[in-house]
N, C-alpha and C positions, 0 to 999 in steps of 0.2 A: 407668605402669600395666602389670601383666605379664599376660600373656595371661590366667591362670587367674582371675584378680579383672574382668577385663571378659567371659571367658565366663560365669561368674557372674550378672554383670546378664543377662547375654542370653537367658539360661537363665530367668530370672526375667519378662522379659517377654515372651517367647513360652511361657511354659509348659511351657516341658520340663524342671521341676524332677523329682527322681526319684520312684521309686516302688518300695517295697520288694517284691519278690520272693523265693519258696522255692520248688521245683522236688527233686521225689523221682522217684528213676528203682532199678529193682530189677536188678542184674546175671543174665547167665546163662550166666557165665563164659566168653564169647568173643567178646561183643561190646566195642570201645572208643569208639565215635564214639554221641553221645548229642546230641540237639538238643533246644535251648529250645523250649516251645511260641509258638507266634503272638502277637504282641503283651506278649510276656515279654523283650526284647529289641529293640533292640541296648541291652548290658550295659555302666554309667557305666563306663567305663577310666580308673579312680583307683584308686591304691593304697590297701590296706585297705577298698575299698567292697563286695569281694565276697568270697568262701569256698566252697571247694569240701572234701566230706569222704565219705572213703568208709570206711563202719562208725562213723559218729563221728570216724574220725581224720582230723585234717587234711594235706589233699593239699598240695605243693610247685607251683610255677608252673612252666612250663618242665623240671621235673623230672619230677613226676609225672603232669603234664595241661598241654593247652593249649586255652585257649580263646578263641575268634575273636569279639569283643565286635561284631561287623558284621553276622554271620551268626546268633549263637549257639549255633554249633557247639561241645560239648567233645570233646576227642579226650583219654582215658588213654594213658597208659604200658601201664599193664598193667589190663588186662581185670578188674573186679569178678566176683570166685567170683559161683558161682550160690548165689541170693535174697538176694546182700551190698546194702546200700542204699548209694546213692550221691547224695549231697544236694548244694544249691547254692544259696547264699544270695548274692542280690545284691540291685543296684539297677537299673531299665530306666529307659532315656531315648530320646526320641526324636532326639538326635543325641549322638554321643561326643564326647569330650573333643577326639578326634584329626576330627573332621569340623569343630566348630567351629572347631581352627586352621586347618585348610586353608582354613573360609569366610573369616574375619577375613584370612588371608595373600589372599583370591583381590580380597576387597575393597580392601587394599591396591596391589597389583599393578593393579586399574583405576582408582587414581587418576594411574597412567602421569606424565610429565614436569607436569602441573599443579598437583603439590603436592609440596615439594622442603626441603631443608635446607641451610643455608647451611655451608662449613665454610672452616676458615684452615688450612694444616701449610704447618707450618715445620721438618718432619724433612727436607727435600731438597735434596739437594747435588750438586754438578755435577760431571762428571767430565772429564777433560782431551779437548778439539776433540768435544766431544760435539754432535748433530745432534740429539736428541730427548730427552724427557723423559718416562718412562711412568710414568702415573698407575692403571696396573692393578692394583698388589700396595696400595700408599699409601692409594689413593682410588676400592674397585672401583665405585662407586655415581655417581661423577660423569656430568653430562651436561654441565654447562658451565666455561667458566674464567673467572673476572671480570678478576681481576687476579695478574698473573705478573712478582713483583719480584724482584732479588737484593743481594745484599751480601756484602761480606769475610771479615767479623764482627760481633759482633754489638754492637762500638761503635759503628758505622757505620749511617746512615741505610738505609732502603731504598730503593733504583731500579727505575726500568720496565728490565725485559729488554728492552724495543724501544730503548731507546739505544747499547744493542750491535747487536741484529739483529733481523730481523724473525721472529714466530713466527703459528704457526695452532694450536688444537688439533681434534683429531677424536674426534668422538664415540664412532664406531666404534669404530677402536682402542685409544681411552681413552690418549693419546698427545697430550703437545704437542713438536710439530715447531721445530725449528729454524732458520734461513737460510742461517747463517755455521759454518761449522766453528770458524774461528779467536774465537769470541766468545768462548768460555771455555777459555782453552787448557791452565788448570789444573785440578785437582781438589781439593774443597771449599769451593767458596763455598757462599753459605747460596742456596738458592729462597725463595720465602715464593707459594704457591700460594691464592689465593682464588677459591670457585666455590661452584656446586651439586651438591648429589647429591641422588639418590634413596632412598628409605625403604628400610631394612637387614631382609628376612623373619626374623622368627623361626623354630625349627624345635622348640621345645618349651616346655609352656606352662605354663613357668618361666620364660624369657624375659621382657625387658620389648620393650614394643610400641614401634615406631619412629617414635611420629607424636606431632607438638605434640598436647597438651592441646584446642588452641583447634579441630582438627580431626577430633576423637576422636566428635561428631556425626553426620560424614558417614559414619565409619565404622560407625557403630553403627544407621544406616539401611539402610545396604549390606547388612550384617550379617543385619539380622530380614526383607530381602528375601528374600533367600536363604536363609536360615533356613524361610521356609514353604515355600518352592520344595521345599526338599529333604522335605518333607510331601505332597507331590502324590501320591504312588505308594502310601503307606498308603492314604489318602484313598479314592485310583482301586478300589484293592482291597477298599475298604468298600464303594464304592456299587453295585459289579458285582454284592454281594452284598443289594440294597436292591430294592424295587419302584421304578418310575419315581414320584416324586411332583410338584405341582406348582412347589410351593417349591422356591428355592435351596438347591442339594445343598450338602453339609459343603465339597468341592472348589471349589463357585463361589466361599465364601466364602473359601476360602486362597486364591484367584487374586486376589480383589479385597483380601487383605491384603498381597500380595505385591506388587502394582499400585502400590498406595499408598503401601509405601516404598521403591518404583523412582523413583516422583515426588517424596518428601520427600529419596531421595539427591541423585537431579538437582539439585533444586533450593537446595538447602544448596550442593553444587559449587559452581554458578553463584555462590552467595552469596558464597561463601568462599574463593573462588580467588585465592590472593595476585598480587601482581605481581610478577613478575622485576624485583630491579634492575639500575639503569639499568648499561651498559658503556660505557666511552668507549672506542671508535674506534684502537685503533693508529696514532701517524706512521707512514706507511711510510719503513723506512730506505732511501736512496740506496745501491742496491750492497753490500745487505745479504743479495743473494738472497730470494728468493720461497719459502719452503718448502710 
């Protein structure tokens, strides 16, 4: 699924589908910085969903205006003559396109080491009395190594590296260590690296989202958490403007929806948290060094 088809849903169950907006503002030949009014904004950041036009003629992005879909800020180029109309048709939402990546990436990022992907590469080859093998460029997302075999070629069965020498790898460095210098004293044999890694962020949401299917729940709880969360601060600024009443303010209500799918994330986690497989134990080699 690629981001923009799961912000989609999300948008759809929290309500923040758009809502069409038009905005007239009158030049007076020296001003360029114009702002949305309240609650006209922040402006959906999708292409072709808005237009901006001064006298009827359409403005350029970046060329001739910029507009900060966060703030509702426009800033021109060049200042509209005095009594020129300067129009703006869009869409308002209560979060951008570009806020809901960052929730969906922030919901990812906390599912930290307890939900993972299994991966095989077999592009890795060894170099002559080599001590280490980095898996930074290969494999930046690993956190563990199952199994670390090698071979010849590729008519050739595949072996545990621990029958030459003994190895660790580290997480940290994203490095597996070696024992023996002498274990591989040529270059090109084959590695065949099997492990874990971690969920790959998207950074546009064009992307496809890096998470099984079968997990795509927990995310989508995480999600409408933080989804109302980030509703608080309208909310705050509604009810400063409200008398005190005795009923639950619009605010209690977002805490208690946002509550409730802190509880349906947790609890799906818990539900759904794979299990590592199993690793069997390295022989340690005799005089193979300890790396």
């Amino acid at each position: 699924m690629i981001y923009q088809t799961f912000i989609t849903q999300l948008r759809r169950q929290a309500g923040d589908m758009r809502r069409r907006i038009h905005i007239d503002w009158t030049g007076n030949g020296s001003d360029t910085i114009f702002q949305i009014p309240a609650d006209n904004y922040p402006v959906l950041d999708q292409s072709a969903t808005y237009s901006v036009k001064k006298a009827t003629v359409e403005q350029t992005e970046t060329t001739d205006y910029t507009l900060d879909k966060e703030t509702g800020t426009l800033v021109m180029t060049t200042a509209p003559t005095n009594g020129q109309a300067l129009t703006l048709d869009a869409s308002a939402v209560y979060l951008t396109d570009a806020s809901w990546l960052q929730i969906i990436n922030d919901v990812i990022r906390s599912l930290g080491d307890d939900f993972f992907k299994e991966f095989v590469d077999e592009t890795l080859t060894t170099t002559a009395n080599m001590l280490s093998l980095s898996l930074v460029s290969a494999q930046v997302n690993c956190i563990s190594v199952i199994d670390f075999l090698h071979r010849i070629n590729t008519s050739e069965n595949w072996q545990p590296v621990e029958e030459f020498t003994n190895w660790r790898y580290s997480r940290d460095a994203n490095i597996i260590y070696l024992g023996d210098r002498e274990a591989f004293t040529v270059a090109g044999r084959l590695f065949r690296v099997k492990g874990l890694k971690t969920y790959t962020i998207g950074t546009a949401i064009g992307d496809t989202i890096d998470v099984q299917d079968k997990f795509m729940t927990i995310v989508e709880y995480g999600c409408l958490a933080r989804g109302w969360r980030y509703r608080y601060k309208n909310v705050v600024e509604l009810i400063s403007k409200m008398s005190q009443e005795p009923s639950r303010t619009p605010l209690q209500e977002l805490i208690m929806l946002s509550d409730r799918f802190d509880r349906l994330y947790e609890a799906e986690k818990l539900k759904l948290k794979p299990a590592k497989p199993a690793r069997l134990i390295p022989v340690y080699k005799e005089g193979g060094g300890r790396p």
